[in-house]
Kinemage of the C-alpha trace (Angstrom):
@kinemage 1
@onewidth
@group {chain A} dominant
@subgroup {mainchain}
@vectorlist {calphas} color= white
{ca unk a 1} P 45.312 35.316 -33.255
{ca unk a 2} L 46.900 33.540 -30.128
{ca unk a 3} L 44.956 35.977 -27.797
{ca unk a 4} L 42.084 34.669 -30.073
{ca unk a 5} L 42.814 31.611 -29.754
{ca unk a 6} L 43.479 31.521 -25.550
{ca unk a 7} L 39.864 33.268 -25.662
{ca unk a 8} L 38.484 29.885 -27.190
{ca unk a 9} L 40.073 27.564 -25.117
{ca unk a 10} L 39.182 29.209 -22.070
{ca unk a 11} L 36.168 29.358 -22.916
{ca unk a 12} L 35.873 25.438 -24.105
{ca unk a 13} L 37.484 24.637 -20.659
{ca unk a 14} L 35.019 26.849 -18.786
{ca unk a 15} L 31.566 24.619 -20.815
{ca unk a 16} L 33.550 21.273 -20.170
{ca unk a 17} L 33.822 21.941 -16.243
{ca unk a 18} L 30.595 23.713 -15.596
{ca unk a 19} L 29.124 20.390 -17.768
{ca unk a 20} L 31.037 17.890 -15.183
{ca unk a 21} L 30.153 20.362 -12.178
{ca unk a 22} L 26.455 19.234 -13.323
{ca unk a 23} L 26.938 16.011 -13.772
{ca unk a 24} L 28.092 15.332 -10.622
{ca unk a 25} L 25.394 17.102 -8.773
{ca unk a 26} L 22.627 15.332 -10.457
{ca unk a 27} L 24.211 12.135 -9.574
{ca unk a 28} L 24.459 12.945 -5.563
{ca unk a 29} L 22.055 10.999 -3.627
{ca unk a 30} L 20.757 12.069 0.258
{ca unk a 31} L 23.850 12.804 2.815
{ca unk a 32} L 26.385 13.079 -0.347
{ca unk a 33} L 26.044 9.342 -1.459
{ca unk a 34} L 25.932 8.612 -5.059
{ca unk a 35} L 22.416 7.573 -5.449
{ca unk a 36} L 23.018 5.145 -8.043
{ca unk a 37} L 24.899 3.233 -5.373
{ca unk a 38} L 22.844 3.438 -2.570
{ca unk a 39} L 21.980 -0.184 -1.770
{ca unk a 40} L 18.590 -1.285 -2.380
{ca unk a 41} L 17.058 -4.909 -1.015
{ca unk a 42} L 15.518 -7.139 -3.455
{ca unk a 43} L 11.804 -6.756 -4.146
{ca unk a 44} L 12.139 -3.271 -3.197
{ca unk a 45} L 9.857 -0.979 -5.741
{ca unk a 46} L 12.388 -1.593 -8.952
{ca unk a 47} L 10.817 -5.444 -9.076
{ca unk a 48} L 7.488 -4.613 -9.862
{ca unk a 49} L 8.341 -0.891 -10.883
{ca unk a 50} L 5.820 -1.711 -14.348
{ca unk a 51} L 2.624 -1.016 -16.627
{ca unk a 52} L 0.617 -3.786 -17.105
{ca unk a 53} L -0.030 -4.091 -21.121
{ca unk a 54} L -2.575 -6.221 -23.288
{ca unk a 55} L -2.017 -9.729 -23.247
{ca unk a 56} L -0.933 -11.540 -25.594
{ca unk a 57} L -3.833 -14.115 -27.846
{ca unk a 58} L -2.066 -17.065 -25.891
{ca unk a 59} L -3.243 -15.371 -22.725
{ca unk a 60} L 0.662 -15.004 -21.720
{ca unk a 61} L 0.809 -11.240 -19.771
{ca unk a 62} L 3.452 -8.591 -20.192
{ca unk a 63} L 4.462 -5.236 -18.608
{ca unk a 64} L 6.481 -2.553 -19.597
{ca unk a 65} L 9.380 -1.883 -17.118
{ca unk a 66} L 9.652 1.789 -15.721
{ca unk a 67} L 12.062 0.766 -12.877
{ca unk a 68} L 15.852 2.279 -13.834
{ca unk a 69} L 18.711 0.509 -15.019
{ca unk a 70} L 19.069 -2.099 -17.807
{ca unk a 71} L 15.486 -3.532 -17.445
{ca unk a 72} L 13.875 0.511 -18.167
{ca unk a 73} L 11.849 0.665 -21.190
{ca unk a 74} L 11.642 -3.065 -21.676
{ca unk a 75} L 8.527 -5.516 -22.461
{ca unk a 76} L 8.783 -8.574 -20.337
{ca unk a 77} L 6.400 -11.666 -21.148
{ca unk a 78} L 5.615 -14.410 -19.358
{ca unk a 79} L 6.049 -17.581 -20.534
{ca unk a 80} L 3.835 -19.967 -21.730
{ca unk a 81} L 4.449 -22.623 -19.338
{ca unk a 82} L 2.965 -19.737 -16.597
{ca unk a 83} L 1.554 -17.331 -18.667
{ca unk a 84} L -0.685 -15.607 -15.810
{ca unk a 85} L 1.362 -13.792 -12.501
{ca unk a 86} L -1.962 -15.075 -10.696
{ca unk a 87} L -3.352 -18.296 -12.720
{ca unk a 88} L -6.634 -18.882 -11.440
{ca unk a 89} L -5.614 -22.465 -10.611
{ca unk a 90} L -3.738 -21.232 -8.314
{ca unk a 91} L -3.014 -24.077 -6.266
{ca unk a 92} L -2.145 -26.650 -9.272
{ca unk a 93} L 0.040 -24.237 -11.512
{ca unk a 94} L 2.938 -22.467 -11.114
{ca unk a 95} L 3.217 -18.026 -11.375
{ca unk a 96} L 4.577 -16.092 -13.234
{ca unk a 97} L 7.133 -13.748 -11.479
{ca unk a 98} L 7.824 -10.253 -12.904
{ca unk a 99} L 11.050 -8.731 -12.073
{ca unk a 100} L 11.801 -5.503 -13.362
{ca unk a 101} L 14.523 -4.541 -11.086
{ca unk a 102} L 18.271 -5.661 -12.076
{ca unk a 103} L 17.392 -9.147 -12.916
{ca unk a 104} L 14.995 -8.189 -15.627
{ca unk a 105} L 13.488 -11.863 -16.264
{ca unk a 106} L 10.589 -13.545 -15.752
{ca unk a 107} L 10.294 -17.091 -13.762
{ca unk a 108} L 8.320 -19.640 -13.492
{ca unk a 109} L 7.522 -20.526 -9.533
{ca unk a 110} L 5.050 -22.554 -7.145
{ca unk a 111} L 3.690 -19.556 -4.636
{ca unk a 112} L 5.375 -20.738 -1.499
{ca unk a 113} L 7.882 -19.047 0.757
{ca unk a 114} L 11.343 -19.100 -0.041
{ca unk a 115} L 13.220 -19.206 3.122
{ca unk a 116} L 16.333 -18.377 1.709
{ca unk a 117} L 14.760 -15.535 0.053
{ca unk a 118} L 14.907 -11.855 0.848
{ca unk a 119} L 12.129 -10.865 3.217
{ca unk a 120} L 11.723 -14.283 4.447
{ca unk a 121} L 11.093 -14.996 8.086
{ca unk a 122} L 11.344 -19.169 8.839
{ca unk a 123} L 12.601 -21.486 11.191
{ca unk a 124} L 13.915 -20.384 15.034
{ca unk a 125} L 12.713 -17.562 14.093
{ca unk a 126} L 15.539 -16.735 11.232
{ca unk a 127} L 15.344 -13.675 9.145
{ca unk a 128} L 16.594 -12.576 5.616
{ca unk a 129} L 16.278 -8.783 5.338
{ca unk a 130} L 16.041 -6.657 2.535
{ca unk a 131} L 19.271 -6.417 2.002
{ca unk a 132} L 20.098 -9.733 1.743
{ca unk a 133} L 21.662 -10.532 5.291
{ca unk a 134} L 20.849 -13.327 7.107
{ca unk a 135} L 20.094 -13.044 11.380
{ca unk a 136} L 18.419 -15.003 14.306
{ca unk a 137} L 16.230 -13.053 16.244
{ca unk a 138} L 14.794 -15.336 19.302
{ca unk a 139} L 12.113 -12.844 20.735
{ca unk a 140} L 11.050 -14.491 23.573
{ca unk a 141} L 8.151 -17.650 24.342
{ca unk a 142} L 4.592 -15.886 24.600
{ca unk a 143} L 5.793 -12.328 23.189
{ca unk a 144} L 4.813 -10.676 20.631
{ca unk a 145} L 7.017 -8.033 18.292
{ca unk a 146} L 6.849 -6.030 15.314
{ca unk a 147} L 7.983 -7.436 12.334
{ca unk a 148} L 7.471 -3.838 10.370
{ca unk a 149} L 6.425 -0.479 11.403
{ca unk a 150} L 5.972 2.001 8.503
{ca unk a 151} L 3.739 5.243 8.537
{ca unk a 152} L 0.651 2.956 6.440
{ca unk a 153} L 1.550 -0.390 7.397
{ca unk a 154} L 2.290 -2.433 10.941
{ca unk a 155} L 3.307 -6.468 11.257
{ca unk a 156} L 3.175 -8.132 14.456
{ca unk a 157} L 4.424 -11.234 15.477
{ca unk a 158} L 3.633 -13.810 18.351
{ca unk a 159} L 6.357 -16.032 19.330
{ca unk a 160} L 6.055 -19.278 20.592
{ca unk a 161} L 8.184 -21.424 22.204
{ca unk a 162} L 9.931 -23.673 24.852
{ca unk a 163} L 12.641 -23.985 27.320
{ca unk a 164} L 14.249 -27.126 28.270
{ca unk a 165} L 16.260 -27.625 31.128
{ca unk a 166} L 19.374 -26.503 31.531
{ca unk a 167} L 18.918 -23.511 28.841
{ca unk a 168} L 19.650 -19.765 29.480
{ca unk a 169} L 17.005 -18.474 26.789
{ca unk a 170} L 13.506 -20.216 24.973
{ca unk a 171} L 13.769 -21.868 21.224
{ca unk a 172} L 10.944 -19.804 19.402
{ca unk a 173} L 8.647 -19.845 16.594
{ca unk a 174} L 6.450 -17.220 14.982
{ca unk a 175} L 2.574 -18.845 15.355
{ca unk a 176} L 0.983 -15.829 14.381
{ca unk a 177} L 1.281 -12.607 12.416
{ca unk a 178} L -1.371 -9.295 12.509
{ca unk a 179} L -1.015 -6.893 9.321
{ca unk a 180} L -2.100 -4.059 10.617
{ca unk a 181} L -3.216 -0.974 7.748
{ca unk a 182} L -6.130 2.206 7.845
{ca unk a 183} L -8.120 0.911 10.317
{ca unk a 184} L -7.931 -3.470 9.672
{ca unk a 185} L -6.503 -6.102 11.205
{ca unk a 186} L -5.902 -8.862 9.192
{ca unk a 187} L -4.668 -12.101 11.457
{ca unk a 188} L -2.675 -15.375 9.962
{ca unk a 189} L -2.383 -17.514 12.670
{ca unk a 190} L -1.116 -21.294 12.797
{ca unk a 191} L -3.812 -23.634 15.578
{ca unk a 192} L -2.329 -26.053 17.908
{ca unk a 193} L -1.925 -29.051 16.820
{ca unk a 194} L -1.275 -32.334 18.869
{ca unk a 195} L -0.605 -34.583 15.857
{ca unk a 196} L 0.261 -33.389 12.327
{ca unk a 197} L -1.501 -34.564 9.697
{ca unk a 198} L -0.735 -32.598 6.069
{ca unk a 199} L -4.499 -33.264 4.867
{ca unk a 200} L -5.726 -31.082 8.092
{ca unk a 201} L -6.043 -27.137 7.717
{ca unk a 202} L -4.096 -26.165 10.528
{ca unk a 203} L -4.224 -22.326 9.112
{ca unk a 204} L -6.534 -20.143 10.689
{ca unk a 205} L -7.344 -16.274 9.351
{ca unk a 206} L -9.357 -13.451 11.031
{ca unk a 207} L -10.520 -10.324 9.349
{ca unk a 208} L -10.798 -7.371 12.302
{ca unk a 209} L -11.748 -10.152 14.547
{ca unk a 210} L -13.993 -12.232 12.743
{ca unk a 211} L -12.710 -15.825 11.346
{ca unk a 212} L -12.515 -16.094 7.573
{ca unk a 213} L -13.099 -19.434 5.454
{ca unk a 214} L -11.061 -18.836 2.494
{ca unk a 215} L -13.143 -21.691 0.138
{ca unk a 216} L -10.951 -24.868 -0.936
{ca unk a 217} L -12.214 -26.017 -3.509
{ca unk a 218} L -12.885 -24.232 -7.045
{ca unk a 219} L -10.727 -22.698 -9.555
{ca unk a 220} L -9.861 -19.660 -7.470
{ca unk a 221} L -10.080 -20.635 -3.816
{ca unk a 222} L -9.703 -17.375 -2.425
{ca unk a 223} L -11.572 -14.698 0.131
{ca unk a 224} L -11.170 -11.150 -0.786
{ca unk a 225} L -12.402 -7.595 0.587
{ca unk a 226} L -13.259 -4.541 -0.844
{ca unk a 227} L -15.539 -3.201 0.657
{ca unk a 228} L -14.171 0.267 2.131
{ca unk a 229} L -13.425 0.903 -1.509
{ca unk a 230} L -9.650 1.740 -0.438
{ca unk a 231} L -7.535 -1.274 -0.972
{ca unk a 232} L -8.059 -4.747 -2.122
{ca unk a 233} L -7.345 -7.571 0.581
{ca unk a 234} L -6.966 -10.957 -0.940
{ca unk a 235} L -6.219 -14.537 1.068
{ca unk a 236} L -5.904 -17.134 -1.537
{ca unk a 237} L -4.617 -20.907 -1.184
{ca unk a 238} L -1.632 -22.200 -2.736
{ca unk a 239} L -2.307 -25.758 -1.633
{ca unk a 240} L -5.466 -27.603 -0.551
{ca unk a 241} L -4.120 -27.160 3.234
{ca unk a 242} L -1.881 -25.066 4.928
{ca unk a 243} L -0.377 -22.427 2.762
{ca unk a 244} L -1.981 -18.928 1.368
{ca unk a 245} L -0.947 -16.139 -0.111
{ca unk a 246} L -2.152 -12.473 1.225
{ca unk a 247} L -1.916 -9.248 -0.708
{ca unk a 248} L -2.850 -6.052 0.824
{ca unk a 249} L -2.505 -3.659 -2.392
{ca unk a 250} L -0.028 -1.176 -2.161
{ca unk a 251} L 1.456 -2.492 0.990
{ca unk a 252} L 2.801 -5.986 1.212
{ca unk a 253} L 2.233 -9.538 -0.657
{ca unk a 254} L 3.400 -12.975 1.766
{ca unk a 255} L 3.436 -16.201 1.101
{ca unk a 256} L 2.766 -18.302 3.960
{ca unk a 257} L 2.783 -21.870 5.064
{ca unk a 258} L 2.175 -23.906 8.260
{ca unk a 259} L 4.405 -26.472 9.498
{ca unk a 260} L 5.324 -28.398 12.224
{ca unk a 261} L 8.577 -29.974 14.262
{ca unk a 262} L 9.126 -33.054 13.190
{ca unk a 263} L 10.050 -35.592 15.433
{ca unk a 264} L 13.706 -35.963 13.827
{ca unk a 265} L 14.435 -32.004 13.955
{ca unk a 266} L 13.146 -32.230 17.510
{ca unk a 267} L 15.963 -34.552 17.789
{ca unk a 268} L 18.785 -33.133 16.190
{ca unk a 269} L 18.071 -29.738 18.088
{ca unk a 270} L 17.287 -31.182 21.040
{ca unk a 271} L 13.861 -28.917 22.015
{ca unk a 272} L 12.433 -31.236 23.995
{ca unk a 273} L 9.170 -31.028 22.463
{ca unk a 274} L 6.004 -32.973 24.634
{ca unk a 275} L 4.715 -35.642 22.558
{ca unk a 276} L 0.981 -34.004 22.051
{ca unk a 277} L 2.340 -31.006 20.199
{ca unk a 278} L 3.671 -30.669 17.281
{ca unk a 279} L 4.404 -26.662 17.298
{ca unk a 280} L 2.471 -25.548 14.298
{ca unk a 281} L 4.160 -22.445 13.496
{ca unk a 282} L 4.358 -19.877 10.315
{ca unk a 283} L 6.785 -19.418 7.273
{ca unk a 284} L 6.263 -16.312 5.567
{ca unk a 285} L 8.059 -14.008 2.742
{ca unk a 286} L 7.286 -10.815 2.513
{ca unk a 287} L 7.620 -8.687 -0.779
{ca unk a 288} L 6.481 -4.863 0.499
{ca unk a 289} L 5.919 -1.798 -1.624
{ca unk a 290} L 5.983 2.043 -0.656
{ca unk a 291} L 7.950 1.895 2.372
{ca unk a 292} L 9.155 4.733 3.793
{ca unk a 293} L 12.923 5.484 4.128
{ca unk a 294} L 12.008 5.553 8.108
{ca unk a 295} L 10.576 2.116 8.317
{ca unk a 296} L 11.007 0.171 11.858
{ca unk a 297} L 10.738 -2.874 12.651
{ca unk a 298} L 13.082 -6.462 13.323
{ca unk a 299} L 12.675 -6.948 9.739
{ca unk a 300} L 11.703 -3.201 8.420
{ca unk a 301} L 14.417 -1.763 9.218
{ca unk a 302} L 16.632 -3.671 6.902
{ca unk a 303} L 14.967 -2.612 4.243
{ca unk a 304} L 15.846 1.195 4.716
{ca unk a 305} L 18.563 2.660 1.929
{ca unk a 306} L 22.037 2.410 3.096
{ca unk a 307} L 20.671 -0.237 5.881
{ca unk a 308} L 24.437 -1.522 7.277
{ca unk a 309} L 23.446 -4.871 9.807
{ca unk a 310} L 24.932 -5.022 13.178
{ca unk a 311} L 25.334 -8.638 13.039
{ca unk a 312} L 28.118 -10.461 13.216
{ca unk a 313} L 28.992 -12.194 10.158
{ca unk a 314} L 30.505 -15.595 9.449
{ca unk a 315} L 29.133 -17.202 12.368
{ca unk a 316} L 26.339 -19.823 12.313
{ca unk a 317} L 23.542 -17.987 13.896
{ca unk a 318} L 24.421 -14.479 13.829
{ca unk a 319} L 22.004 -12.606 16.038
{ca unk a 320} L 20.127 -9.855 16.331
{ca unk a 321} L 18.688 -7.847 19.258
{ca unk a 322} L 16.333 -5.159 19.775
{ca unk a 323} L 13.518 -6.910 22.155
{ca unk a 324} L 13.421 -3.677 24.199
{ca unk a 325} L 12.955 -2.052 20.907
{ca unk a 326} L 10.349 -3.793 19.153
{ca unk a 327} L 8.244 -5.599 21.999
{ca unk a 328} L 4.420 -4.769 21.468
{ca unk a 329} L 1.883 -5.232 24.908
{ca unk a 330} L -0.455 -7.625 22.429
{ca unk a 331} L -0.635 -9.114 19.043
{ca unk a 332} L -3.193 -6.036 18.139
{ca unk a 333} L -1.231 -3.403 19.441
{ca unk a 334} L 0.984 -1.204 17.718
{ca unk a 335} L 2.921 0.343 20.052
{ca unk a 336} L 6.199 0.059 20.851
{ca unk a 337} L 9.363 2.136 21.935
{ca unk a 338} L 10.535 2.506 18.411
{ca unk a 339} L 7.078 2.245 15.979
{ca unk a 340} L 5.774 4.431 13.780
{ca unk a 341} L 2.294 3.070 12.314
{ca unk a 342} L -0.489 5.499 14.061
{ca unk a 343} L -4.349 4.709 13.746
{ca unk a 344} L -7.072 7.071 12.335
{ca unk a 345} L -8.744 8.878 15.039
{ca unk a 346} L -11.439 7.056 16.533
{ca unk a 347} L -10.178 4.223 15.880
{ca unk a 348} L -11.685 1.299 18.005
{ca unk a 349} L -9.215 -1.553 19.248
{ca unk a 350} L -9.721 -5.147 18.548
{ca unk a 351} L -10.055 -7.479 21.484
{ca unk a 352} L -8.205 -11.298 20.877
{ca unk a 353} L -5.371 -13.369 22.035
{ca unk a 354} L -2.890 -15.228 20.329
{ca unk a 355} L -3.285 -18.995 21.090
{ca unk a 356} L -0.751 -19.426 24.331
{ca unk a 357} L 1.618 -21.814 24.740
């Protein structure tokens, strides 16, 4: 009976530790981490991990979640005060936002960039990365850097700026950005401006070289491509001047505006600015999906799992470096000591210049 017995509990012992042995290797991410703590960014592919289902009779939409964690399996509905994610008056009501990640809610929001936001890229040029840490990184006046570098998808940046007197480096702005994906180019670029004025378009797009007039007026003032049959390109205002937003499918949604320097900012900073420009210059957030765990970039790379920032915390403009890194010989080009994005074979380059300052 007791050898019986021994047999059993051996045997129970054996099931329970072969059971946690299992357990535990199911639950190891890449390099030993546990996945379900590997640090994600937010709008990584959890926040719009979903199905799209029927609508409701009110019009309101709803998906089914699919990303993992307490929002899997769950309906989400917007809300009839923005029942549509794109309402077709899109620059006199408010979108719906879907997240499925952690957050699982829905919000209500005017379609402008968020430059406290993850992905957002404002200001001197400052930076929120996808994992939620905020950085300065200056560039340099007339240069141009990538933003992201991914195996499908390249962002460029050209940097304008100014040096006063007296100053060891140039104050900078980001005047235009080139999305660069198969074999387009598609340019969102602010024009010099010598006097602001909030009822002028100072927003300028360009579609593998050729300018685009996204319409203003209408219920859906937008410009959209589909022609290759591969991937939807929309540019569509959200406001009568001066702000868009631009989905590639698959690859990246931004919301952009233009603004200037004010005369008081140009104050309290001291830039120096001449009086017959204002520095038109871009303020974008970027919500990507399907990058790779390789991605490059200033901003890319902070979206990469397990992404630790170099910067130094708890200071007021922590910075970041990596010009040598990330500097690009043009606007168009994508090549750079560290990117990845590679053109299709035959693939004809696109002759332009950013407007120089």
């Amino acid at each position: 009976m007791d050898i019986r017995m021994s047999s059993i509990l051996v045997a129970v012992m054996l099931v329970v530790f072969i059971s946690m042995g299992a357990t535990f290797v199911e639950g190891q991410g890449r390099n030993g981490s546990k996945s379900n703590n590997t640090k994600k960014g937010a709008f990584d592919a959890a926040s719009t991990h979903y199905n799209l289902l029927t609508p409701l009779p009110s019009g309101q939409e709803r998906v089914f979640c699919l990303a993992r964690g307490a929002c899997n399996q769950k309906t989400l509905v917007c809300p009839p005060e923005c029942p549509q994610r794109k309402p077709k008056r899109n620059k006199e009501e408010k979108g719906c936002f879907i997240d499925c990640s952690s957050k699982c809610e829905v919000t209500c929001k005017w379609r402008k960039p968020n430059c406290n936001g993850y992905g957002s890229l404002c200001y001197d040029p400052r930076f929120v990365g996808g994992d939620g840490v905020m950085f300065y990184f200056h560039g340099a006046k007339g240069g141009n850097f990538a933003i992201v570098s991914d195996e499908n998808l390249h962002i460029n940046a050209h940097f304008i700026g100014t040096r006063p007197e007296g100053r060891t480096r140039d104050f900078t702005w980001v005047q235009a950005l080139a999305v660069m994906f198969d074999t387009h180019t598609l340019v969102i670029a602010a024009k010099r401006v010598s006097n602001w004025d909030d009822n002028v378009d100072a927003l300028t797009i360009r579609w593998d070289g050729d300018k685009v007039e996204v319409p203003r007026d209408g219920e859906e003032a937008e410009w959209r491509n589909i022609e290759d049959g591969r991937r939807e390109v929309v540019v569509e205002r959200t406001g009568d001047t001066n702000s868009v937003r631009v989905t590639v499918a698959g690859l990246v949604e931004m919301d952009v505006q233009v603004r200037p320097i004010g005369a008081e900012e140009n104050r309290v900073h001291n830039y120096q600015l001449p009086d017959n420009d204002a520095f038109a210059h871009l303020e974008t957030q970027f919500r990507f999906s399907n990058l790779s765990d390789l991605v490059e970039g200033v901003l890319g790379k902070t979206y990469r799992p397990g992404y630790v920032s170099p910067v130094k915390r708890g200071v007021p403009m922590p910075m970041m470096g990596g010009e040598d890194k990330y500097q690009t010989p043009s606007l168009y080009s994508h090549v750079c000591n560290f990117c990845r994005f590679q053109r299709p074979s035959g693939f004809t380059a696109i002759e332009g210049v950013a407007a120089q300052y």
